[in-house]
N, C-alpha and C positions, 0 to 999 in steps of 0.2 A: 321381567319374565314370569310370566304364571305357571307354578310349578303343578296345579290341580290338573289345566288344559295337560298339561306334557303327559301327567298322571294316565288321566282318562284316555288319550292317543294309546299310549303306550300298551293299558291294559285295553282298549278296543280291539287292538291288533291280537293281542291275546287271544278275547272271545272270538276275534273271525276265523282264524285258526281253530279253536276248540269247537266250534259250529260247523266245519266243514268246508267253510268258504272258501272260495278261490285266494291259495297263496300269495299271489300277487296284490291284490286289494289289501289284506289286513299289513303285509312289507311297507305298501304307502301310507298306512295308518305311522308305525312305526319310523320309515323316513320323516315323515311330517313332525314329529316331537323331536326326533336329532336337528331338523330344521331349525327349527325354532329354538331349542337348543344352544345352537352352534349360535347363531347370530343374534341369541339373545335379542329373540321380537320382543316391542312392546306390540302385544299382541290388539288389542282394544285402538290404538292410535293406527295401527295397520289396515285394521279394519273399517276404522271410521274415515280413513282415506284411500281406502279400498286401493290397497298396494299386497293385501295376499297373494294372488295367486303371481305378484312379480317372484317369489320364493321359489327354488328350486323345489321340484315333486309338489306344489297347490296344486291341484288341479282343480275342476268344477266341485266333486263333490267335496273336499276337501275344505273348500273353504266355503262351502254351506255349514259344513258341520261346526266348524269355528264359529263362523257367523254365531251360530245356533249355541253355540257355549257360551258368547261374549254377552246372547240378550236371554236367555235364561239362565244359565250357571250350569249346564251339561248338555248332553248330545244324546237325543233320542235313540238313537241307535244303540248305543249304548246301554241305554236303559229296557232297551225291549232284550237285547242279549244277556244283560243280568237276570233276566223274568225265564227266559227260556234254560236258561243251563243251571244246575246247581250250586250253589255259593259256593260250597267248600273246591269248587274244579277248579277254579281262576289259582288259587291258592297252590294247586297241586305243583303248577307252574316255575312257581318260584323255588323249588327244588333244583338243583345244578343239574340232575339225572336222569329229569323226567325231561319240561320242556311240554308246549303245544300237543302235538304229536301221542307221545306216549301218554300224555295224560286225558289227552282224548280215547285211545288203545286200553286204559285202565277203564275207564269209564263205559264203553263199550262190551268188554270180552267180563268183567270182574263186575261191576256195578261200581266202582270205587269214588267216591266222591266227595273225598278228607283226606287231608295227611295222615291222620288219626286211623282211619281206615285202611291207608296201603300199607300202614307202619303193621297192623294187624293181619294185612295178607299178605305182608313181608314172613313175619315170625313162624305163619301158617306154611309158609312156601308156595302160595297158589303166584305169587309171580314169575318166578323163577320158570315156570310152564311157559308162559306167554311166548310165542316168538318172538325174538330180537330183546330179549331179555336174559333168563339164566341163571345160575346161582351167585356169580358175581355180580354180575347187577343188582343183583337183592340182596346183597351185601352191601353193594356201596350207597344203597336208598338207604337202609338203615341207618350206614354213615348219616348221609344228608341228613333224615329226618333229626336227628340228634342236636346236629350242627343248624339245623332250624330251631327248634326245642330253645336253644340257647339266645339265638340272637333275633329271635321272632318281633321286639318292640324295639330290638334297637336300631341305631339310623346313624349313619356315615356323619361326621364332623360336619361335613359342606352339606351337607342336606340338615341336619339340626340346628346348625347356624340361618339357613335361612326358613325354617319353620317358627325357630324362635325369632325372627325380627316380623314375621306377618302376625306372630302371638302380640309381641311386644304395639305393634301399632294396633292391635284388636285391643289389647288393654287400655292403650293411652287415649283411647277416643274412650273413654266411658266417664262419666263423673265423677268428679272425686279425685280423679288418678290424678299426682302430678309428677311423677314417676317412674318408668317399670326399668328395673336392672336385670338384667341374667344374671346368674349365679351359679352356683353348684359347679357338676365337671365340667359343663360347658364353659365355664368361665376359665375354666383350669384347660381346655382343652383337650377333653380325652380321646384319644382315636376314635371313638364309637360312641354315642351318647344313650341311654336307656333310662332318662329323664330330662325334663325342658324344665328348670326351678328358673323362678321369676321371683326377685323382690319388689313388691306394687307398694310404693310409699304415698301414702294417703293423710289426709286431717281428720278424714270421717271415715276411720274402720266399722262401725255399724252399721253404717249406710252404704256402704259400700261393700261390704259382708251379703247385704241382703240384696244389692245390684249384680252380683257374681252369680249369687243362687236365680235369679231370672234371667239373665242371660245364659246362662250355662246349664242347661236341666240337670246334667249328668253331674256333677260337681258333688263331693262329698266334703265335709269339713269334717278332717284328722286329729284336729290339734286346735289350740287358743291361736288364734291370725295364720292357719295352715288350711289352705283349701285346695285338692285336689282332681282333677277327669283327666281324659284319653283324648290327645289328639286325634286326626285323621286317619294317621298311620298305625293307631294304637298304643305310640310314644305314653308315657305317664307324662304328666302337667302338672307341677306343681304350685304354687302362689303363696307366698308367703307375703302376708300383710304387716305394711310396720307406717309408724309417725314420722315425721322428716329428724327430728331428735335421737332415734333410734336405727338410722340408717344406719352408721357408721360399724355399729355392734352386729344386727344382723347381715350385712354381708361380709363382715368378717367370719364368722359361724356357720355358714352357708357355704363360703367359698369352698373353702379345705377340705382336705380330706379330715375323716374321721382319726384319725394319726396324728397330725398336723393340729386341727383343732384341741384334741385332748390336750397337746402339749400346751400351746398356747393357754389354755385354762391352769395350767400349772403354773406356769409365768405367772399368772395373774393372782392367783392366790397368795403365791409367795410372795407377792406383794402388797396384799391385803384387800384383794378384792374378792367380789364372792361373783363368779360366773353363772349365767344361766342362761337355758336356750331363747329366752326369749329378751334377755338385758343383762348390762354388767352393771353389778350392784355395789355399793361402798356400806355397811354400816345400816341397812337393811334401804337404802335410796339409793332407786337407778341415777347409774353417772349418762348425764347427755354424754350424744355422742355422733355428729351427723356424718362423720369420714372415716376412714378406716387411719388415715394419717393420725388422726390424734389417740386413737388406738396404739401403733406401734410405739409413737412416742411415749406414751405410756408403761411401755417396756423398756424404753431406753434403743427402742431396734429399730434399723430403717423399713423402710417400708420395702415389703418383699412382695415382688409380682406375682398375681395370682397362680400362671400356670406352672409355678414350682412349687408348689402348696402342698407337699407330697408327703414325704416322711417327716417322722417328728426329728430325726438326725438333724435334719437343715436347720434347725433353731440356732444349736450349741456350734454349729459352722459357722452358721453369717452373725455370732455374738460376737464370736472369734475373728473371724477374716473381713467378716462385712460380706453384701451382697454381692456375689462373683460375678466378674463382666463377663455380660451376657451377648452373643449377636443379635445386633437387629436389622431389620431391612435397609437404614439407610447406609451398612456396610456392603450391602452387594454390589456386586460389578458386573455379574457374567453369570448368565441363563445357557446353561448345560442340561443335556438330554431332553433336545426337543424333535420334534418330530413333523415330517410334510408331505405334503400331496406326491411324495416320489414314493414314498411307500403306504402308511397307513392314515397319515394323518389328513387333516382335512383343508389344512389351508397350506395358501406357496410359500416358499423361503422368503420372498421378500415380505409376506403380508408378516408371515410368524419375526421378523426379523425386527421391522418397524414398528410393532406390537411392541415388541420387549426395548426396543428405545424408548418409547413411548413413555411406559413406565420405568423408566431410568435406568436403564441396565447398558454397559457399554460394548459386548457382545456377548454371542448368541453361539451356539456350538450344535448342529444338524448331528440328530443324531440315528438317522433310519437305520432299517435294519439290514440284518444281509441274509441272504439266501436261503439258509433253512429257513427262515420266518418265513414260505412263500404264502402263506395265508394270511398276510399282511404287507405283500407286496415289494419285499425285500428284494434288495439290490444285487444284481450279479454284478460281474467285474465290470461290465461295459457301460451298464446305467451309469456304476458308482461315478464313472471315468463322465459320465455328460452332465452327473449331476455337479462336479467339481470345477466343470466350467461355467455352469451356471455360477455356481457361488461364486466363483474369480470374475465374471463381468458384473453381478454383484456389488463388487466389493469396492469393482473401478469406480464404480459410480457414486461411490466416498457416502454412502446415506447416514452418515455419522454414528453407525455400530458396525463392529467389526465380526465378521459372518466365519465361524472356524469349519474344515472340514472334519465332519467328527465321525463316527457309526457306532450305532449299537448292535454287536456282535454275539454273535450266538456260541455258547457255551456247548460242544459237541458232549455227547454221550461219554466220550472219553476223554474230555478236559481241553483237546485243542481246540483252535478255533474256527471260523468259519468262512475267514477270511486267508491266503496264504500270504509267508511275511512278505513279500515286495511289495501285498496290494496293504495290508497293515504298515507299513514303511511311509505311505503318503496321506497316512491320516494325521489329524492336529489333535483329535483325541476317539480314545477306545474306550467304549463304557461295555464291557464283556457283562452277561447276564445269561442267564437258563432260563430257556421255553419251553423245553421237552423232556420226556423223559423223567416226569416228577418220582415216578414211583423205586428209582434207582435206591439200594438199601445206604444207610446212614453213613458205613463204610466208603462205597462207591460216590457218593455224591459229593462225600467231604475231597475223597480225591480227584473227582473231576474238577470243583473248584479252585484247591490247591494249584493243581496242576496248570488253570488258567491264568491264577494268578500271580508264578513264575513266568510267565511270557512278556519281554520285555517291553511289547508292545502296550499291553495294559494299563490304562493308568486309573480309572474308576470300576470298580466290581458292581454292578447292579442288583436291585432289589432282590438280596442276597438269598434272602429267607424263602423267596417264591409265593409268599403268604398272600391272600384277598379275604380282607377284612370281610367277615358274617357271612362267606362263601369257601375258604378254603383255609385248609390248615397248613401249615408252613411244611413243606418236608423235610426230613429225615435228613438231617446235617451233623455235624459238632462246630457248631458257630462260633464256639470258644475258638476253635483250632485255626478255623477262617479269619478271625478278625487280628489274632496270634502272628499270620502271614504275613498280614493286610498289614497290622503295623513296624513289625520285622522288614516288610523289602519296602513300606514307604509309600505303599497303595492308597488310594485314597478310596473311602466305602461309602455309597449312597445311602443318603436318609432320602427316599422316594415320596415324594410331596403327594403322588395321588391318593385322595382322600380313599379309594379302593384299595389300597397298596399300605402304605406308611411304612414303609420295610428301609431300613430294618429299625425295631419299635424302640421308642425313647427310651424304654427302662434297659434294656441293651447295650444301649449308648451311650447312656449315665455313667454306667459300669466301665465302659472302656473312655472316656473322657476324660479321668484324670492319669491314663497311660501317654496319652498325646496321639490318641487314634485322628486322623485326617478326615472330616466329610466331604461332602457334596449336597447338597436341597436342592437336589432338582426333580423340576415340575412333569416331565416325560411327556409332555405336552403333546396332544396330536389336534387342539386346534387354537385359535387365538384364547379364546378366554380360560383354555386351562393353563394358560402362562402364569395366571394366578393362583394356581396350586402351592406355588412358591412360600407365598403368605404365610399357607398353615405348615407347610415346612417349616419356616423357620421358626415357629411357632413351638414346635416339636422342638425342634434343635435347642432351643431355652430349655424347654421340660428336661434335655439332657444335660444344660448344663455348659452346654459349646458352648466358649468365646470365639471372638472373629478369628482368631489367628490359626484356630482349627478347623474354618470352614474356607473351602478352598474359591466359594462363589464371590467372597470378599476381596480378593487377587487382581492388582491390575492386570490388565491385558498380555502385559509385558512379564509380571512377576508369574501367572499363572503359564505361559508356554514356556518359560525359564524352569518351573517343576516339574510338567508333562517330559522336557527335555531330561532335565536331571535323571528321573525317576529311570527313563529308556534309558540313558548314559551306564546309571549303576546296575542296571539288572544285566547288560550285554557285562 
């Protein structure tokens, strides 16, 4: 999948909008990158055997333009629309407030054309005039602008994870390289990344010092073997050069955090080594070191996996306990909260179903939405009732995973729910979640959710928090109180695997994790390939700390409706 092509679509559809254009053209811009997307082209092999426009929404011009990407590296059209509109206006865009539209309406009525600049005729008030704007509107840009301010270089897990493996093959084609590791948070995993560190292990750092500076004009060198530029997106880039002797030292160093590391430098001394950022020294001679294994050994420690590299507490724990069992993927069973073409998602139950066999999971739990969702196509009583015989002929047909009827349920305004109990009485699982109504005070919202998850139909609370990573702030809760409930009536509370989402966040989790709080990692999936959401789920669920026995997707078949039952049993 070429994530640049998806790029360019994406933001075309932008400038056809911000130029005027007929809405419907710049929509098939926009269809065409969820295209591609969704079915993960290999776009270049498509094209070379001319199977574009078999793609839902290719049309003629469509796959001129592609064409036109694969043999020169962009789409003219594009390039004549970046010429005509101002640079800062595309940008305006990515604001949650503005959008197309009003950022074309700023640019017209105001001149505006910078964040920088609406943030300034925010302060002024000259927005708050504009029709279909107002003083809260230019309030809540304000918000935005801020909330941009902060996350402006940074980039979602699943999008930094695959900018660093196109880094990672762009380095290992160069000479010299025999090498390239990621490191840093991304190695550790962090929700959000706002640096891509590379360890490039070389024999010839000189030569390869001076092969970076020609390939890379923008590159600055920081530090002794530290060279740094800007990805695409504006990401920082970092490089850290080292010898294959010295592997070991530098990605330990690199990994951790700065917490974590310091500690370990204590370890080390107390035992008579002398730390440094660029080697660990004995007696004024670096000690080789090509793994990080013979590093802990060193300590006398096992080896601690990187995405718990967090607080320096964890040393004096796993000296003590040893490293805590951790879930991994080959504990899972059962792929909860996914989603299909009855409501929002984009592929059918059987495709989403044999997807998740595929990748070894023994069933799968639908979990669309209901009703108030209707801007995502949510289920009345009658679909729910035909989607339910779908799944039962389904299921006759034995396809070796087991299809539960599930839903995800809308959290009302006032804590019921949105489904009534006879029509929650026939479901195999309820994952209750809020879509509306963010702005309820901290009061009201903790008791809406309370409230929801007293009903004894409930068995998972969904992405509790409401939060979207580098777009929205979590609202107004007491999460302590909720998770309090949650493990009080025996609830089970999602760690929401979508890299937009992560809700609710590891460091959270960690916290209630040694109370015996119950997950869930699911991927809320709405097409086949985000079944893989799961991955960095579980991923997260380490950084908290979960063992399998707390995550509920590790449950046979039989053990997981034996709890969804229990749980309904004890709350009636």
């Amino acid at each position: 999948m070429d994530l640049r092509l998806l790029e360019l679509l994406e933001e075309l559809a932008l400038l056809l909008e911000l130029s005027g254009e007929n809405p419907f053209k710049a929509q098939a811009y926009a269809r065409a990158a969820r295209t591609l997307r969704e079915y993960e082209v290999d776009v270049r092999r498509a094209v070379a055997e001319g199977k574009l426009r078999e793609l839902p929404g290719i049309g003629p011009s469509l796959e001129e333009a592609i064409r036109e990407y694969v043999t020169t590296g962009t789409i003219s059209l594009y390039e004549r629309l970046r010429r005509q509109l101002p640079e800062g206006l595309l940008e305006l865009t990515q604001l949650p407030a503005v959008g197309p539209r009003r950022a074309r309406q700023l640019y017209e009525q105001l001149g505006i054309t910078s964040i920088e600049e609406l943030e300034q005729a925010c302060r002024e008030h000259r927005v708050a005039a504009l029709k279909g704007f107002g003083s809260k509107t230019e309030q809540a840009l304000l918000g935005a602008i801020q909330q941009w301010k902060q996350s402006r270089f940074r980039l979602h897990l699943h999008v930094a994870l695959q900018e660093a493996q196109q880094w990672r093959e762009r380095l290992l084609a160069l000479p010299d390289v025999t090498a390239v590791i990621p490191t840093g948070t991304l190695r550790r995993f962090a929700e959000t990344v706002e640096e891509l560190a590379f360890l490039v292990v070389t024999p010839q750092l000189e030569r390869l010092r001076k092969t970076l500076r020609k390939e890379l004009p923008t590159v600055t060198e920081e530090a002794e073997s530290r060279l740094t530029t800007r990805g695409e997106r504006g990401v920082r880039i970092r490089l850290e050069l080292t010898s294959t002797d010295n592997v070991g030292w530098m990605l330990l160093v690199t990994t951790g955090s700065d917490a974590f590391v310091a500690a370990l430098w204590e370890e080390f001394r107390a035992r008579g080594f002398e730390p440094t950022p660029h080697g660990l020294f004995r007696q004024g001679t670096r000690v080789p070191t090509r793994t990080e294994e013979e590093l802990f050994a060193l300590l006398q420690l096992p080896v601690i996996p990187p995405e718990i590299r967090e607080e320096a507490t964890l040393l004096a724990r796993i000296r003590q306990q040893g490293v805590p069992p951790l879930v991994s993927r080959s504990d899972f069973q059962g792929m909860l909260h996914v989603h299909s073409r009855w409501s929002d998602g984009k592929a059918s139950i059987r495709d989403m179903a044999l997807a998740a066999k595929k990748l070894g999971y023994r069933y799968i739990a639908i979990c669309d939405h209901s009703p108030a969702a209707y801007y995502a196509g949510g289920l009345d009583r009658d679909r729910l009732a035909q989607q339910h015989r779908e799944i039962e002929r389904l299921n006759a047909e034995n396809l070796g995973i087991r299809i539960l009827k599930g839903a995800e349920v809308d959290i009302r305004p006032d804590g019921t729910l949105d489904y009534p109990d006879e029509v929650l009485q026939q479901l195999e699982l309820v994952v209750a979640s809020v879509h509306s109504h963010f702005r309820q005070s901290r009061h009201e919202m903790t008791a809406r959710i309370l409230r929801a998850l007293e009903h004894p139909a409930v068995q998972i609370l969904g992405h509790a928090t409401g939060r979207l990573l580098l777009a929205r702030a979590p609202y107004e809760l007491d999460l302590d109180a909720v998770l309090e409930t949650a493990l009080r009536l025996g609830k089970i509370v999602e760690l929401n695997a979508q890299p937009y989402r992560f809700d609710v966040s590891w460091e959270v989790l960690r916290r209630w994790q040694d109370r015996g709080l119950l997950i869930a990692v699911n991927p809320d999936a709405h097409t086949v390939a985000e079944l893989e959401y799961t991955e960095l789920g579980i991923m997260l669920a380490r950084k908290a700390l979960f063992p399998p026995e707390q995550v509920v997707n590790t449950l046979s078949l039989e053990q997981f409706q034996k709890l969804c039952a229990r749980q309904e049993a004890t709350d009636r």
